[in-house]
C-alpha positions as CSV (number, residue, x, y, z in Angstrom):
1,X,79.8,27.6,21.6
2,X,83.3,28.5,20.7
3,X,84.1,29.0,16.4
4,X,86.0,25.7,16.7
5,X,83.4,23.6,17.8
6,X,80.9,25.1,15.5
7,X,83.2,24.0,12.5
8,X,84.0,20.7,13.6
9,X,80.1,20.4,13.9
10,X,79.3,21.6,10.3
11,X,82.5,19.3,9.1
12,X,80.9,16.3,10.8
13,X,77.1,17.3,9.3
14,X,78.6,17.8,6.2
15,X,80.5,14.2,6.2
16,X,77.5,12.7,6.7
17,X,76.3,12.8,3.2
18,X,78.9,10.7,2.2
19,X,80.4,8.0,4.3
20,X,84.6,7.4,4.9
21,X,84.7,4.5,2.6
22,X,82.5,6.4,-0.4
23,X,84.7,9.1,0.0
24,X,87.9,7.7,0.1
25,X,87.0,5.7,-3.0
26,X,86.2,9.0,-4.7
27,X,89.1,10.4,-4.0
28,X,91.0,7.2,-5.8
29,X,89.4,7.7,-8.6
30,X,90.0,11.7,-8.9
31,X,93.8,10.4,-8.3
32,X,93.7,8.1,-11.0
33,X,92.6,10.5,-13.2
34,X,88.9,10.8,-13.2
35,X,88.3,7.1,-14.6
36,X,89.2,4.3,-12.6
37,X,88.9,0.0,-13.1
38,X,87.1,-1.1,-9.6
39,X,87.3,-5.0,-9.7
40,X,88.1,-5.2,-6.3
41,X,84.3,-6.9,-4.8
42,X,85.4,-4.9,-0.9
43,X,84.5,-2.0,-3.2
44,X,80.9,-2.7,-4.2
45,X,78.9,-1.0,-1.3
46,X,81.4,2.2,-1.8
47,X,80.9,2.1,-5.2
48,X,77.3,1.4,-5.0
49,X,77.0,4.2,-2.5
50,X,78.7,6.5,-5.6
51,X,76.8,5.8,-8.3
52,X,73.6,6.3,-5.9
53,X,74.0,9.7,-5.2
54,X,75.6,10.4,-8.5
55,X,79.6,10.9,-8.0
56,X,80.3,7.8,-9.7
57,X,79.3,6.6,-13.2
58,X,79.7,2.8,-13.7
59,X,79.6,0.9,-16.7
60,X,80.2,2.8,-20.2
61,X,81.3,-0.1,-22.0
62,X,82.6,-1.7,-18.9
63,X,81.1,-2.8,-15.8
64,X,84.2,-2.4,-13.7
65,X,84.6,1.0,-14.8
66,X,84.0,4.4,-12.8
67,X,83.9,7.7,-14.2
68,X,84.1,10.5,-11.7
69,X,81.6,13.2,-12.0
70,X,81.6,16.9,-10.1
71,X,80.2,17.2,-7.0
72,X,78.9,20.6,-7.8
73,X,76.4,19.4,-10.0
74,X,75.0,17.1,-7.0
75,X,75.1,20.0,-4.1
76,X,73.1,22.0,-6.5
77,X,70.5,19.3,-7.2
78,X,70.2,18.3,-4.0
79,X,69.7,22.0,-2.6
80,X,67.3,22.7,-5.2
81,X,65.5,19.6,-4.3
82,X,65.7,20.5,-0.4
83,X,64.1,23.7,-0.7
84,X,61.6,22.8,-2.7
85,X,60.9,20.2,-0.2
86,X,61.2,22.7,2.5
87,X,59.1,25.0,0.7
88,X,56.3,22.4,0.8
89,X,56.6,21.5,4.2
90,X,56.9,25.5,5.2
91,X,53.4,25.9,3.7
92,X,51.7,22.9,5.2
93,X,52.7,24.3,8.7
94,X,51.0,28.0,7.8
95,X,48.0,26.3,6.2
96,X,47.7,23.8,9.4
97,X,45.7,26.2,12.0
98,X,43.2,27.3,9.0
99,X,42.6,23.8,8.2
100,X,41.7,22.7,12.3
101,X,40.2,25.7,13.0
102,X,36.4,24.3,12.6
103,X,37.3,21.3,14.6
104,X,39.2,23.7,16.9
105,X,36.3,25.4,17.9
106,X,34.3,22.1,18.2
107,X,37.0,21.2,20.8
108,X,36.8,24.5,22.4
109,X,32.8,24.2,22.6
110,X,33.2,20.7,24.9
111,X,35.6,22.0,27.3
112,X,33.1,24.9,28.3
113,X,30.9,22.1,28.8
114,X,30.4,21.8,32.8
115,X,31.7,18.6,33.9
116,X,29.9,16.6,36.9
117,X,30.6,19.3,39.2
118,X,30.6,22.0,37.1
119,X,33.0,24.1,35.9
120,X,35.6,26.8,36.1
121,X,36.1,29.1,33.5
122,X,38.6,32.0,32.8
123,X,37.6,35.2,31.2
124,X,40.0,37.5,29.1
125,X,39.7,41.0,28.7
126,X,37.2,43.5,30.5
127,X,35.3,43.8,27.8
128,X,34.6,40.0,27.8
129,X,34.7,39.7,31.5
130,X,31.7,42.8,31.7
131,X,29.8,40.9,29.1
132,X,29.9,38.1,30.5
133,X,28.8,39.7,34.2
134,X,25.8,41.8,32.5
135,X,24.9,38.3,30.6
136,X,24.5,36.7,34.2
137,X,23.0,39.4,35.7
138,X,20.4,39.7,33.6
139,X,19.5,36.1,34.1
140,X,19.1,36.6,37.6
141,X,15.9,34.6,39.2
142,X,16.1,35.3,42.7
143,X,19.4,37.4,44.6
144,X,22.3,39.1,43.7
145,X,25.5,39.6,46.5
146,X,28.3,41.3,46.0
147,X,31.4,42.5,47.8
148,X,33.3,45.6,46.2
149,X,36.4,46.5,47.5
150,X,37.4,50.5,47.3
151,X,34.6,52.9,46.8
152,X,35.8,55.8,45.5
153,X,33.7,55.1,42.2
154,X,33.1,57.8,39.2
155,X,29.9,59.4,39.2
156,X,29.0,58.5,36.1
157,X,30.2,54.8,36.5
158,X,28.1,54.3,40.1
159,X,24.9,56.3,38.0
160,X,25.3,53.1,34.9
161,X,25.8,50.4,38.4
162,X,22.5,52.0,40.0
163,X,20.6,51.7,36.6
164,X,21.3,48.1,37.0
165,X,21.0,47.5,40.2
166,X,17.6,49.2,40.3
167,X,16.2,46.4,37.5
168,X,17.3,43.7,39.8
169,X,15.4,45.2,42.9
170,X,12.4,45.9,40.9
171,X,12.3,42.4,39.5
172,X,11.9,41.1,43.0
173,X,15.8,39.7,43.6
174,X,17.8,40.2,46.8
175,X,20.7,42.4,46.6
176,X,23.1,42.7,49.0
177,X,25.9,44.9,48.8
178,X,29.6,45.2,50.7
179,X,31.8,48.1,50.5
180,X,34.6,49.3,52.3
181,X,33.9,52.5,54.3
182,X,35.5,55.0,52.2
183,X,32.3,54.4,50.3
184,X,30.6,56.6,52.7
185,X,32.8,59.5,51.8
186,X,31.8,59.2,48.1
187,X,29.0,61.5,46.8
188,X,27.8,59.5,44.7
189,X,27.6,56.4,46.3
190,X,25.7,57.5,48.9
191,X,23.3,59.1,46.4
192,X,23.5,55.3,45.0
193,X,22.9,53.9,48.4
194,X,20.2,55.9,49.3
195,X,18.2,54.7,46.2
196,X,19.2,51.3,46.2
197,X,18.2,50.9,50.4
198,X,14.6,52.8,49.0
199,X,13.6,50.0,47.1
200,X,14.9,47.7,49.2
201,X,18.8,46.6,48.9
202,X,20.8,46.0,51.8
203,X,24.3,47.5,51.6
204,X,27.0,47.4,54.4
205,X,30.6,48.1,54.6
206,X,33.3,46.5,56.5
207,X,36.9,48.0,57.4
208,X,39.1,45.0,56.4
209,X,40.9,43.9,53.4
210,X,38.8,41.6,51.3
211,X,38.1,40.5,47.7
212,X,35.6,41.5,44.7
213,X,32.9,39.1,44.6
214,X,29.9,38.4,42.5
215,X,27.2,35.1,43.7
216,X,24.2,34.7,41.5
217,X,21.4,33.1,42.7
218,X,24.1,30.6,44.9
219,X,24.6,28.6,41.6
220,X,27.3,31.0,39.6
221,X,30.4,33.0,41.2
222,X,32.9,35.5,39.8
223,X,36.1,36.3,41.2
224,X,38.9,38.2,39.8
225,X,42.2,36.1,39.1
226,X,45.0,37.4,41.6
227,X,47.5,39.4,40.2
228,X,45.4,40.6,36.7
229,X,43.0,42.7,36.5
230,X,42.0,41.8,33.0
231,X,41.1,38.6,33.9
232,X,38.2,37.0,35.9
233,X,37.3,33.4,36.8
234,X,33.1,32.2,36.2
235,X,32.5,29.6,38.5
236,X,29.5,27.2,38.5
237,X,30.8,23.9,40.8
238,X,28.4,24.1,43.8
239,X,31.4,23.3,46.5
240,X,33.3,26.2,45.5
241,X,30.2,28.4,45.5
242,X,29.2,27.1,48.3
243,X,32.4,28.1,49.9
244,X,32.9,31.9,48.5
245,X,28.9,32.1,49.6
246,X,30.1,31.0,53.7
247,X,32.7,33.6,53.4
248,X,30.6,36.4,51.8
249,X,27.9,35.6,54.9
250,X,31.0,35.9,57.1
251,X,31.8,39.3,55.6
252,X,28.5,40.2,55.9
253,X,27.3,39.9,59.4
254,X,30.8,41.4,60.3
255,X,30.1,44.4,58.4
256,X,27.9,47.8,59.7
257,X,25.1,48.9,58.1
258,X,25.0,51.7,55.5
259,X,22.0,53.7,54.4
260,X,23.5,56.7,52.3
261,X,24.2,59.0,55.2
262,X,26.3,61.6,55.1
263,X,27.2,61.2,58.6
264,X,29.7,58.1,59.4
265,X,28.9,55.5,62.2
266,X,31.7,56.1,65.3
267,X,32.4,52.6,65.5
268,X,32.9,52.4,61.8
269,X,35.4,54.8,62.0
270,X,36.7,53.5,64.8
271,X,37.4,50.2,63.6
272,X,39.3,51.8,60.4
273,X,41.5,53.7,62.8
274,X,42.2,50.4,64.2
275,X,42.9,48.5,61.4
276,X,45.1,50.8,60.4
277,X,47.5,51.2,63.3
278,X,47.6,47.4,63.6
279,X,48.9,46.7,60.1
280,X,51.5,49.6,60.4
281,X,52.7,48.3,62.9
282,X,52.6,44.7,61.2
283,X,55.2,47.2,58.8
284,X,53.1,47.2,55.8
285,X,53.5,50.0,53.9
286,X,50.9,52.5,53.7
287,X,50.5,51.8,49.7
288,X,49.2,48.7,51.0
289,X,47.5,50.0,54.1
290,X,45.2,52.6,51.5
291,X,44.4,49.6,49.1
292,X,43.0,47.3,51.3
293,X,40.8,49.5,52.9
294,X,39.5,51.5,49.8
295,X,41.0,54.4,50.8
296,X,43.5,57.4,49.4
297,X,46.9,57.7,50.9
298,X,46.3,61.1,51.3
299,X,43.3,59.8,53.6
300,X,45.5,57.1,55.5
301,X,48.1,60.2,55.9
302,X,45.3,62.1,57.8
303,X,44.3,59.5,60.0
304,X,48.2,59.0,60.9
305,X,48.3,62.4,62.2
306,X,45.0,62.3,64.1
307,X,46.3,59.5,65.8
308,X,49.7,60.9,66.4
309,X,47.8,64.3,67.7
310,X,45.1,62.4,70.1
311,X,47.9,60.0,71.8
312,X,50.6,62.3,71.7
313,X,52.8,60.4,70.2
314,X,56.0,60.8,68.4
315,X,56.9,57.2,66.9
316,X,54.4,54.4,65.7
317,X,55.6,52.1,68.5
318,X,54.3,54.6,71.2
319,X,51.5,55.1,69.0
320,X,50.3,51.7,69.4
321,X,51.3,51.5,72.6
322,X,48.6,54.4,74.0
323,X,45.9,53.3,71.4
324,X,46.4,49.7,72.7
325,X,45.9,50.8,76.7
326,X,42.9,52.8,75.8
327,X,40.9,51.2,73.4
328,X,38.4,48.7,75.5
329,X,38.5,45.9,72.7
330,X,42.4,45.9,72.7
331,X,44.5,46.6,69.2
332,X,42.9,43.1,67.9
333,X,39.2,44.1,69.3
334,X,36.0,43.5,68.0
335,X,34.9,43.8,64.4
336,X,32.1,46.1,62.9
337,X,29.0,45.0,64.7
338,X,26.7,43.6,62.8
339,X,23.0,45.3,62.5
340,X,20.8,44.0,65.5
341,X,23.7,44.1,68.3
């Protein structure tokens, strides 16, 4: 907004305390001296207007008289009244929040409530979001599934997850378990998986980009919220559980057995190679390529060049050219086989 306007804007807030005919009547009387005889019956509302806000004095021994007074006097007043008003007001709105914050909580209380078909609920913070999990877990009656992208875990993280994991087993519950393949590289995860498939988990791993997933006992589902990784969504309406438990069997019976091994399945490698070269040449980048797979870039580097080195290739297109003409499932081919076939 340009200077001009802004004055003209304060000039026309500022007229507003005192209307055209108020002021022009003030202004008579400061011409006539400061004392003027207003008889004239046009003049009451102006005048009345006056002697309201105090510019005007009427009546010291006359009625029809008006007696100017400075207009100082009233901008000070009124300022002094204004911010002790605002003052007021000012502390209301910090007290506000304090004052709700029982019934806030109340409030907050009935929206965790599950409604008919249950609920929804976002978690902040992986601190809450673990607390949560561990609080769920620990309630468990009868199975535990999970799908967990990567699987390049810390030793010491995967030895606190087997701690767990081994309660569950030895309560009796189901656990299934779905990593991607890099998890067969990992030391400690095999050491995990070995353990876990002794007392009787099932754990698999599947070479395709998917999602972390938690289903308790098919009635409660956690997902992370796309995008954050501090934040995580509980879910307890049966349709959507129901749905993220289809996909997870889906997942499942597409993935390949894994029993700690050290040794990797061909076929599981295999398919990795495959799902590689097809989304490079989909032109995703390889930052991409690594992370939904749950593997390094320095990994996905060394598989480029063993493919490049078995075809004899020099570009990606010829690469998928000769990979397509001699695998027997094609560049889209089958999927892991599941256990059994």
């Amino acid at each position: 907004m340009s200077s001009a306007g802004s004055k003209g804007d304060a000039e026309k807030e500022h007229a507003e305390y005192v209307s055209p005919e108020a002021k022009s009547l003030y202004l008579r009387v400061i011409a006539a001296g400061g004392t003027l005889q207003l008889d004239d019956p046009e003049l009451d509302s102006a005048k009345a207007e006056l002697s309201q806000l105090g510019l005007l004095v009427i009546g010291q021994g006359n009625p029809a008289t008006a007696i100017a007074t400075d207009p100082n006097r009233l901008a000070t007043r009124l300022s002094m009244a204004w911010q002790k008003q605002a003052l007021a007001l000012l502390s209301q709105a910090v007290t506000v929040p304090t004052a709700m914050q029982d019934l806030s909580q109340a409030y907050q209380t009935l929206e965790q409530q599950p409604g008919p078909g249950g609920a929804v609920e976002h978690i902040h913070g992986l601190v809450e979001i673990n607390r949560r999990l561990e609080a769920l877990l620990d309630n468990a009656e009868s199975e535990v599934l999970t799908a967990q992208p990567g699987g390049r875990g810390r030793e010491g993280t995967v030895q606190q997850v087997e701690e767990r994991d081994l309660g569950l087993v030895r309560r009796g519950l189901t656990r299934r378990i779905v990593y991607h393949p890099s998890a067969r590289y990992s030391a400690p995860h095999r050491q995990y998986v070995e353990r876990m498939t002794e007392f009787g988990a099932e754990v698999r791993t599947l070479a395709e980009p998917f999602t972390r997933l938690f289903i308790i006992d098919r009635q409660y589902a956690v997902i992370p919220i796309q995008g954050d990784n501090e934040k995580a969504a509980i879910i307890s309406d049966p349709a959507i559980v129901g749905y993220l438990l289809d996909n997870y069997q889906r997942l499942w019976e597409r993935s390949s057995p894994f029993l700690g091994a050290t040794e990797v399945p061909p076929e599981v490698i295999s398919r990795m190679r495959t799902n590689i070269l097809r989304m490079m040449i989909q032109g995703v980048g390889h930052r991409v390529i690594a992370r939904n797979l749950g593997i390094s870039e320095r990994t996905l580097a060394r598989h480029i060049a063993d493919f490049r080195e078995e075809y004899e290739s020099e570009t990606l297109f010829q690469l998928g050219w000769r990979m397509a003409l001699n695998s027997p499932g094609g560049l889209y081919g089958e999927a892991e086989r599941p256990a059994g076939e």
